[in-house]
PDB file as gemmi writes it, atoms N, CA and C in Angstrom:
CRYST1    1.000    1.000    1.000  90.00  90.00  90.00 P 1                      
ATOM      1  N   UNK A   1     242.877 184.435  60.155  1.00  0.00           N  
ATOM      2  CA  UNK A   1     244.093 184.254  60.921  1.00  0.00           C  
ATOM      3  C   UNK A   1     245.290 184.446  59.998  1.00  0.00           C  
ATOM      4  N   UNK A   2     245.952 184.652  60.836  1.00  0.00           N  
ATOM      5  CA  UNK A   2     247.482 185.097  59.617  1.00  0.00           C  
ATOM      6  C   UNK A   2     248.390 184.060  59.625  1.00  0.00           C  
ATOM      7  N   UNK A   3     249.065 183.817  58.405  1.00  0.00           N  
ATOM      8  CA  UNK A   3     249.766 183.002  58.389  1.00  0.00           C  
ATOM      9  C   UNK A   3     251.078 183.505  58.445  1.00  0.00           C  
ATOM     10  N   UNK A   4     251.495 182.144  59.271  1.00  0.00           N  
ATOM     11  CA  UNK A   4     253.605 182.684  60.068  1.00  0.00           C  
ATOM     12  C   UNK A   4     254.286 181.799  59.072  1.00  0.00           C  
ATOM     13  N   UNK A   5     255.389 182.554  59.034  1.00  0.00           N  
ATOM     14  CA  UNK A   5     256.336 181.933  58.172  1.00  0.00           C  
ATOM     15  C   UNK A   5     257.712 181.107  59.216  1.00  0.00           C  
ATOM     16  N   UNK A   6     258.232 180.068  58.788  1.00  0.00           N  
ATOM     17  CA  UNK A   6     258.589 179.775  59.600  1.00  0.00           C  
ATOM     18  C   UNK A   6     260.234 179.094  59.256  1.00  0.00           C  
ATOM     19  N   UNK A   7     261.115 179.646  59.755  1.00  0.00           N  
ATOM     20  CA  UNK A   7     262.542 179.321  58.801  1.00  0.00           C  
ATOM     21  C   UNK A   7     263.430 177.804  59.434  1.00  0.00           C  
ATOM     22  N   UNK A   8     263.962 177.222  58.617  1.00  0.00           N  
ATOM     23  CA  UNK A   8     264.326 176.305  58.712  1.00  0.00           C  
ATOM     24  C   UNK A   8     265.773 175.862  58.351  1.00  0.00           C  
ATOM     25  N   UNK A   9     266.986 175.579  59.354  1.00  0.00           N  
ATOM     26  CA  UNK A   9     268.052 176.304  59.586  1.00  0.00           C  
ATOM     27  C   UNK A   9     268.939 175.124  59.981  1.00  0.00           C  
ATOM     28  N   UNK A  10     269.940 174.688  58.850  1.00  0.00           N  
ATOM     29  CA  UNK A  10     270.371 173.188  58.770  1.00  0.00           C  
ATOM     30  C   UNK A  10     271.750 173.497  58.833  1.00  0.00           C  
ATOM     31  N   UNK A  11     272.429 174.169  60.253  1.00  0.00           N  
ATOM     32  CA  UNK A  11     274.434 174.618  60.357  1.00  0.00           C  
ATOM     33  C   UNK A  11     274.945 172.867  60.026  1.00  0.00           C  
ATOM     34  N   UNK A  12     275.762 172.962  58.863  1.00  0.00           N  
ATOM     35  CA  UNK A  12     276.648 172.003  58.444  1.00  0.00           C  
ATOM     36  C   UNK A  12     278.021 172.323  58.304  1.00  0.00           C  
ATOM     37  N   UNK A  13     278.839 172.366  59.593  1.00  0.00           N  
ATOM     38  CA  UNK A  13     280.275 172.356  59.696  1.00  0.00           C  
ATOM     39  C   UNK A  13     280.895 171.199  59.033  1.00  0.00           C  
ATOM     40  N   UNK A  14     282.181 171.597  58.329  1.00  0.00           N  
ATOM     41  CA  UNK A  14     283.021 170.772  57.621  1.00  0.00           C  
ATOM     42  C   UNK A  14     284.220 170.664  58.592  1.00  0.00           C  
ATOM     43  N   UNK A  15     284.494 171.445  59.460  1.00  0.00           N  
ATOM     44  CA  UNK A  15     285.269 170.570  60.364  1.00  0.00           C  
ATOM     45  C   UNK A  15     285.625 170.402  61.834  1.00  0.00           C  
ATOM     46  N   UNK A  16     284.299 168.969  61.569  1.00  0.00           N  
ATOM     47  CA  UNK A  16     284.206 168.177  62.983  1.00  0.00           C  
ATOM     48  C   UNK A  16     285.532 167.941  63.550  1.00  0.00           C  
ATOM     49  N   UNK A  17     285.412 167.543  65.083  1.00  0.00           N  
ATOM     50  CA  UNK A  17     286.338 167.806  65.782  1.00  0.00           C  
ATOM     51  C   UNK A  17     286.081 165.559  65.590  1.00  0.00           C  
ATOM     52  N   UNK A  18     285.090 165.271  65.909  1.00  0.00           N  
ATOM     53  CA  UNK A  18     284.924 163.839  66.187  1.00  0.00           C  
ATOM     54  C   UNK A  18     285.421 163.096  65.167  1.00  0.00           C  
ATOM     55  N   UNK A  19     284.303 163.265  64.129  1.00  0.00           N  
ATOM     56  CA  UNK A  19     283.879 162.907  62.361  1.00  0.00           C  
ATOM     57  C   UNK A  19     283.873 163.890  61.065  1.00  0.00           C  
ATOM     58  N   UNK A  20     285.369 163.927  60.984  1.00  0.00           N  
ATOM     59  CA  UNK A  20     285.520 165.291  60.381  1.00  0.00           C  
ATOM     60  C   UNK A  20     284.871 165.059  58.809  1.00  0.00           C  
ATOM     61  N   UNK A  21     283.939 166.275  58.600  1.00  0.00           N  
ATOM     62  CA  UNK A  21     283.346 166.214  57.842  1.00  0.00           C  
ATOM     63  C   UNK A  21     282.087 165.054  57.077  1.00  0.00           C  
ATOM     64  N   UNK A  22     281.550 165.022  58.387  1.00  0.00           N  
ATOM     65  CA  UNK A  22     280.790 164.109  58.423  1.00  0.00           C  
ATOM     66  C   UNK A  22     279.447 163.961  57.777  1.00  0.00           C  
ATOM     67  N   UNK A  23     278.723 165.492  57.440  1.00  0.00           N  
ATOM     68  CA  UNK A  23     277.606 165.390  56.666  1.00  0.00           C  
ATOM     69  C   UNK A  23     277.677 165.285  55.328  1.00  0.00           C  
ATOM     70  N   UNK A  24     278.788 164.935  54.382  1.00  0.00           N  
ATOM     71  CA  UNK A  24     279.065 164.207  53.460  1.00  0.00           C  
ATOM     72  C   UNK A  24     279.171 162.802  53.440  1.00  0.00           C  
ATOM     73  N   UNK A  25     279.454 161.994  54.759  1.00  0.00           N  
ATOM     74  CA  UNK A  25     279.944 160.505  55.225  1.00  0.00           C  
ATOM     75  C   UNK A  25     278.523 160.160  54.233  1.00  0.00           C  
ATOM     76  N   UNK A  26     278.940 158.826  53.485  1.00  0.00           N  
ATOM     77  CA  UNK A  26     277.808 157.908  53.251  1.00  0.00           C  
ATOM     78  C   UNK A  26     277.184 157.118  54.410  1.00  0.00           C  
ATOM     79  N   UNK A  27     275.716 157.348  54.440  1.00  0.00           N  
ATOM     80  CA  UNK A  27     275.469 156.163  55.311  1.00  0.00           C  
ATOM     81  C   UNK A  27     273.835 155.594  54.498  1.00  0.00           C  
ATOM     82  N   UNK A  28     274.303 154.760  54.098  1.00  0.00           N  
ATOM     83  CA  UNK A  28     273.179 153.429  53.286  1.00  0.00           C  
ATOM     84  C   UNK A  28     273.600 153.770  52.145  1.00  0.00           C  
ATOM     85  N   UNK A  29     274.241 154.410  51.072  1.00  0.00           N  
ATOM     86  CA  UNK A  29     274.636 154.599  50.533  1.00  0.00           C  
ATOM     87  C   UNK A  29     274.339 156.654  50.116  1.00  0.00           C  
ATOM     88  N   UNK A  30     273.654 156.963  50.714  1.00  0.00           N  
ATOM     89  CA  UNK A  30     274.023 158.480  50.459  1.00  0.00           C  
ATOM     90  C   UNK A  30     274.389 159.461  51.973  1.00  0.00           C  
ATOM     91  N   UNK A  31     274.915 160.978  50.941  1.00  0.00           N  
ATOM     92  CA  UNK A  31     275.164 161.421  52.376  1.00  0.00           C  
ATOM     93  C   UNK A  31     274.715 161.756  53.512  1.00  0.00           C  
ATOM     94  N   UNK A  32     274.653 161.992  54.866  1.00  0.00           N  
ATOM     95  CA  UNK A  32     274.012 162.006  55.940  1.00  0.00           C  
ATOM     96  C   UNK A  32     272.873 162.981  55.752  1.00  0.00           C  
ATOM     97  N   UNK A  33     273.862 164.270  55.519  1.00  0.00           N  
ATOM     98  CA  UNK A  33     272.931 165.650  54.682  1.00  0.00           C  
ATOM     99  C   UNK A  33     271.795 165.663  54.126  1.00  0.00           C  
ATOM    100  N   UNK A  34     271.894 164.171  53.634  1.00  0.00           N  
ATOM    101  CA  UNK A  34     270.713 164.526  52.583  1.00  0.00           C  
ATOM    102  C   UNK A  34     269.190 163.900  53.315  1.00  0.00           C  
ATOM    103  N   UNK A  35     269.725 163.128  54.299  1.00  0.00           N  
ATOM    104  CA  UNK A  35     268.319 162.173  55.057  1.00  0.00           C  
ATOM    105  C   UNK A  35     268.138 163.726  55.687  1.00  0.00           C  
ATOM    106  N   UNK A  36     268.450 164.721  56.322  1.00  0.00           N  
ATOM    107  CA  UNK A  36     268.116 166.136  56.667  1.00  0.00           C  
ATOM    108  C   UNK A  36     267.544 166.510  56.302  1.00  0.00           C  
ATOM    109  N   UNK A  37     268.197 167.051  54.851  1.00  0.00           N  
ATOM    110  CA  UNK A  37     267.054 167.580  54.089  1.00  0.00           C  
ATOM    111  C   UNK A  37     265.998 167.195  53.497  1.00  0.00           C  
ATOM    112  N   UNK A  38     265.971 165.888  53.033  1.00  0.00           N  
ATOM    113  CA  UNK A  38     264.677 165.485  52.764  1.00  0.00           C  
ATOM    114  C   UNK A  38     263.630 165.660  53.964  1.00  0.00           C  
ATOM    115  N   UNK A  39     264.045 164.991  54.740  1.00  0.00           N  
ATOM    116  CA  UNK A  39     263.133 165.691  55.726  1.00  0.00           C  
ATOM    117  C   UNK A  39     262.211 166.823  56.224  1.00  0.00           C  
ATOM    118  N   UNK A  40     263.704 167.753  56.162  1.00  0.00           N  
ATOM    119  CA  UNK A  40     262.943 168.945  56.128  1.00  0.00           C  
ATOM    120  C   UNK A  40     261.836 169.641  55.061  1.00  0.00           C  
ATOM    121  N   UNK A  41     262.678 169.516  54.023  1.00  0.00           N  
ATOM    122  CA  UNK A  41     261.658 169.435  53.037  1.00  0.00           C  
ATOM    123  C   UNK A  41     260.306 169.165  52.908  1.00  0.00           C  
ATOM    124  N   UNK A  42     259.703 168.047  53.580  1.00  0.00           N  
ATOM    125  CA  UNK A  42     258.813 167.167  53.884  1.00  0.00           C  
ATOM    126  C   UNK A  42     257.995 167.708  55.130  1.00  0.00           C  
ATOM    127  N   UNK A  43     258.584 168.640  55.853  1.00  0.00           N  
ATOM    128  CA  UNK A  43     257.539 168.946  56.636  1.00  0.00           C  
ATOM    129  C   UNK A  43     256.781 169.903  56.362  1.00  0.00           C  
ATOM    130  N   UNK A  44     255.686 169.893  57.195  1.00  0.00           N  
ATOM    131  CA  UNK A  44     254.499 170.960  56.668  1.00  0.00           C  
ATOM    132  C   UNK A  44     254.356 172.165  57.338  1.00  0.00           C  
ATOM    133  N   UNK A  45     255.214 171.861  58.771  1.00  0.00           N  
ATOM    134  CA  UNK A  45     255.735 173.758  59.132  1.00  0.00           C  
ATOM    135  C   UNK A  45     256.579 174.546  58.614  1.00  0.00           C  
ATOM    136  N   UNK A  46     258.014 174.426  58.298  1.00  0.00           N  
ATOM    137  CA  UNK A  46     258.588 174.912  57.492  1.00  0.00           C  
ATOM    138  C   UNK A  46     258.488 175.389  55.986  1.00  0.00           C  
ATOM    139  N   UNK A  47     258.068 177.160  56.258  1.00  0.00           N  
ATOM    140  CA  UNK A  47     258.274 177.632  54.715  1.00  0.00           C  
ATOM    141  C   UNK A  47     259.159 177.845  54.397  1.00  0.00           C  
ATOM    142  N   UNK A  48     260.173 177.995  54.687  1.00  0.00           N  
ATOM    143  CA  UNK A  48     261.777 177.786  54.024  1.00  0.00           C  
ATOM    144  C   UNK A  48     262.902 177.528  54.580  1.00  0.00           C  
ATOM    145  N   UNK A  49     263.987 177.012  54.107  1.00  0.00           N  
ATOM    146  CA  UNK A  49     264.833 176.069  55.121  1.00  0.00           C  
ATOM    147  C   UNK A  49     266.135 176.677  53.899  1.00  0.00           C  
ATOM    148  N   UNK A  50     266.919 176.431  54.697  1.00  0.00           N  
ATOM    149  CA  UNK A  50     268.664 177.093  54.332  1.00  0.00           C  
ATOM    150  C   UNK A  50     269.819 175.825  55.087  1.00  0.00           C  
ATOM    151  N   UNK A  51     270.677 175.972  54.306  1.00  0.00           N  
ATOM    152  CA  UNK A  51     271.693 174.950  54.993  1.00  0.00           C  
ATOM    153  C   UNK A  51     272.731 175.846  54.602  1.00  0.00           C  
ATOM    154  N   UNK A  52     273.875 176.185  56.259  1.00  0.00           N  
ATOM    155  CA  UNK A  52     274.559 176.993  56.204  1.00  0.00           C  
ATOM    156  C   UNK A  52     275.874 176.406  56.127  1.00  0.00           C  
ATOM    157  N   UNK A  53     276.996 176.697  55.534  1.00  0.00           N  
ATOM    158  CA  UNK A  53     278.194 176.022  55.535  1.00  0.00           C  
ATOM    159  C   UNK A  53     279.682 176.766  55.300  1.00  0.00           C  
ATOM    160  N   UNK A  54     280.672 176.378  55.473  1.00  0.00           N  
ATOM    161  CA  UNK A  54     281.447 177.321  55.408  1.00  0.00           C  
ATOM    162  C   UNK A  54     282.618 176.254  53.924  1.00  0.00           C  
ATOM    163  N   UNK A  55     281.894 174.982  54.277  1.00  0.00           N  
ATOM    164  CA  UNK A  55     282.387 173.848  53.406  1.00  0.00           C  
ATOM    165  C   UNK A  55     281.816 174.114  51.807  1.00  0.00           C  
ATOM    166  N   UNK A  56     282.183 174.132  51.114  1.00  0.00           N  
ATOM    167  CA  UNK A  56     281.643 174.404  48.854  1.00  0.00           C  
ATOM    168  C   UNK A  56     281.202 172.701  48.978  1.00  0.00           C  
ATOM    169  N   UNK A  57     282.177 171.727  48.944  1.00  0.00           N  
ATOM    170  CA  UNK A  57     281.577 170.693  49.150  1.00  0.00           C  
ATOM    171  C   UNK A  57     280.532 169.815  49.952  1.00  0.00           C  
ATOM    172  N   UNK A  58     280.050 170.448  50.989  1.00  0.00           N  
ATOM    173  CA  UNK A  58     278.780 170.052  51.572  1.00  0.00           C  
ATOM    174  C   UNK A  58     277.764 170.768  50.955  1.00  0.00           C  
ATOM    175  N   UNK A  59     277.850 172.163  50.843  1.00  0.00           N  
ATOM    176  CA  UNK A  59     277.066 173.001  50.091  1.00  0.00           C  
ATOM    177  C   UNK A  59     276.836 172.277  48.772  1.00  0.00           C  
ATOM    178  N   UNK A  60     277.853 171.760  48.032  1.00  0.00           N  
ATOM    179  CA  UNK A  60     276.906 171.625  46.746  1.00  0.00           C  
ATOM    180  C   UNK A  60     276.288 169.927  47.063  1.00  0.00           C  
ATOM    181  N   UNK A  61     276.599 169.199  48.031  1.00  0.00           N  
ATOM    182  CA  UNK A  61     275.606 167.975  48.549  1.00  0.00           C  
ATOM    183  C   UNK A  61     274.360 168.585  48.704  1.00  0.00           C  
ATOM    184  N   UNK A  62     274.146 169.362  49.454  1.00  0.00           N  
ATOM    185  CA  UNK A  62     273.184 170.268  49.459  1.00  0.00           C  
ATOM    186  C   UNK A  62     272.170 170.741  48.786  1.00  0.00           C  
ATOM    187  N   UNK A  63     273.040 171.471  47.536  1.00  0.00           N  
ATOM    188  CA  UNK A  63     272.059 171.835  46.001  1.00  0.00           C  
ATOM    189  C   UNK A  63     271.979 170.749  45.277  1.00  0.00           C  
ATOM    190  N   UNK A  64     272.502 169.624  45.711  1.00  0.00           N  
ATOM    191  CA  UNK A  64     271.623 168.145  44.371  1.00  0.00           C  
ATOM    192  C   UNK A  64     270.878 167.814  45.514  1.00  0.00           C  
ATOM    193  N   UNK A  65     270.754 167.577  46.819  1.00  0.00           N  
ATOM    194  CA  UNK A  65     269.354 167.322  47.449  1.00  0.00           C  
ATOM    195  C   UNK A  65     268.477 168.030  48.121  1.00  0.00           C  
ATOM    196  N   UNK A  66     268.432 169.621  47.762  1.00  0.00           N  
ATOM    197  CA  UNK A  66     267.555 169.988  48.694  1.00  0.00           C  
ATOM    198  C   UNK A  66     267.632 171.395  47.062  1.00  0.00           C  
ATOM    199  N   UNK A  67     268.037 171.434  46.846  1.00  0.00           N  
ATOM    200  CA  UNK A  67     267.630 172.896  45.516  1.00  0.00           C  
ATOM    201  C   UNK A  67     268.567 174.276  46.509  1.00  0.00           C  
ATOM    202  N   UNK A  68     268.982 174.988  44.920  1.00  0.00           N  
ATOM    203  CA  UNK A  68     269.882 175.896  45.462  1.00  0.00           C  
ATOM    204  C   UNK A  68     269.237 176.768  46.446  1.00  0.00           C  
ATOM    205  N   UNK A  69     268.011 176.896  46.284  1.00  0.00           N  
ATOM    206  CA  UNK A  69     267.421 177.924  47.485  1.00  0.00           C  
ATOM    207  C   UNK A  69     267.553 178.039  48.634  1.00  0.00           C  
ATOM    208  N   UNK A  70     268.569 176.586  48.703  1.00  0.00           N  
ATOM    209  CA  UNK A  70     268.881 176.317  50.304  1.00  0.00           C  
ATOM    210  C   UNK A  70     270.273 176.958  51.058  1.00  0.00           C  
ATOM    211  N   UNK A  71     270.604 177.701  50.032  1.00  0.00           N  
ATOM    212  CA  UNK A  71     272.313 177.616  50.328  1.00  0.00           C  
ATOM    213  C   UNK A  71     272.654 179.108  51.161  1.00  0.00           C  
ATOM    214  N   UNK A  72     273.593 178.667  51.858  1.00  0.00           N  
ATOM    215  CA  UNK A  72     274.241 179.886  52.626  1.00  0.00           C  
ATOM    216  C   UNK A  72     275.891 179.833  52.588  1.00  0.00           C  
ATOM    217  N   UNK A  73     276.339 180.365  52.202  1.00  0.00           N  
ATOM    218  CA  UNK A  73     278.001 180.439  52.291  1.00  0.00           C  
ATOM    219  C   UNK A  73     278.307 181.397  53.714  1.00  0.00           C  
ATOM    220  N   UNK A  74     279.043 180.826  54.299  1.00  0.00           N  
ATOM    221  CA  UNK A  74     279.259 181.788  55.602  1.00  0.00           C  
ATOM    222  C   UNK A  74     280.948 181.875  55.617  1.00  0.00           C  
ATOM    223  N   UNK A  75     281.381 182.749  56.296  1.00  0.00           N  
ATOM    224  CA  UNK A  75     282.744 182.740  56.783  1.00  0.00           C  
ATOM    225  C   UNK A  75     283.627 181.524  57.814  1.00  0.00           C  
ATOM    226  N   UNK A  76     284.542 180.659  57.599  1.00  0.00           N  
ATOM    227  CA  UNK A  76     285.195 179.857  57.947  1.00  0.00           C  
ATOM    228  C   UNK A  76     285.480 180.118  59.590  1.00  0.00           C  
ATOM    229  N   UNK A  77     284.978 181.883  59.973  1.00  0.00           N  
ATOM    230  CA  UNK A  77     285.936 181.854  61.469  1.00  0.00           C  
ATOM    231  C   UNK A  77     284.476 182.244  62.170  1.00  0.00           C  
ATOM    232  N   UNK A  78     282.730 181.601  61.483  1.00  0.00           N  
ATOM    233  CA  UNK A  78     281.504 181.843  62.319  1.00  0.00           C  
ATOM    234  C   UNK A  78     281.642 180.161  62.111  1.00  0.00           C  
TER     235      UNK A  78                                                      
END                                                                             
């Protein structure tokens, strides 16, 4: 049987309309972002996972909890 690859796709906008910039917010003492990615990380369907952002500062929350392999820089007006 063949094995599927399967992508794993974490959009982190920096600016919320509610909680602006909220996947940086601490909650228990780290950022929201990061209970995400660990997660994802952790599962056993996902062969690779990306967190997309248009924010440098969520992005690099990002590369201390999930490794740079995760990163996507996108344009501010997608």
């Amino acid at each position: 049987m063949k094995e599927f690859k399967v992508l794993g796709i974490i959009p982190a906008r920096g600016g919320s309309k509610s909680v602006p910039r909220k996947n940086i917010k601490k909650l228990a003492g780290k950022p929201l972002l990061s209970y995400v990615l660990t997660a994802a990380k952790k599962s056993r369907f996902l062969t690779d996972l990306v967190v997309s952002s248009e924010d440098t500062e969520i992005l690099a929350v990002a590369e201390k909890y999930g490794g740079k392999d995760v990163l996507l820089k996108r344009p501010k007006e997608l």
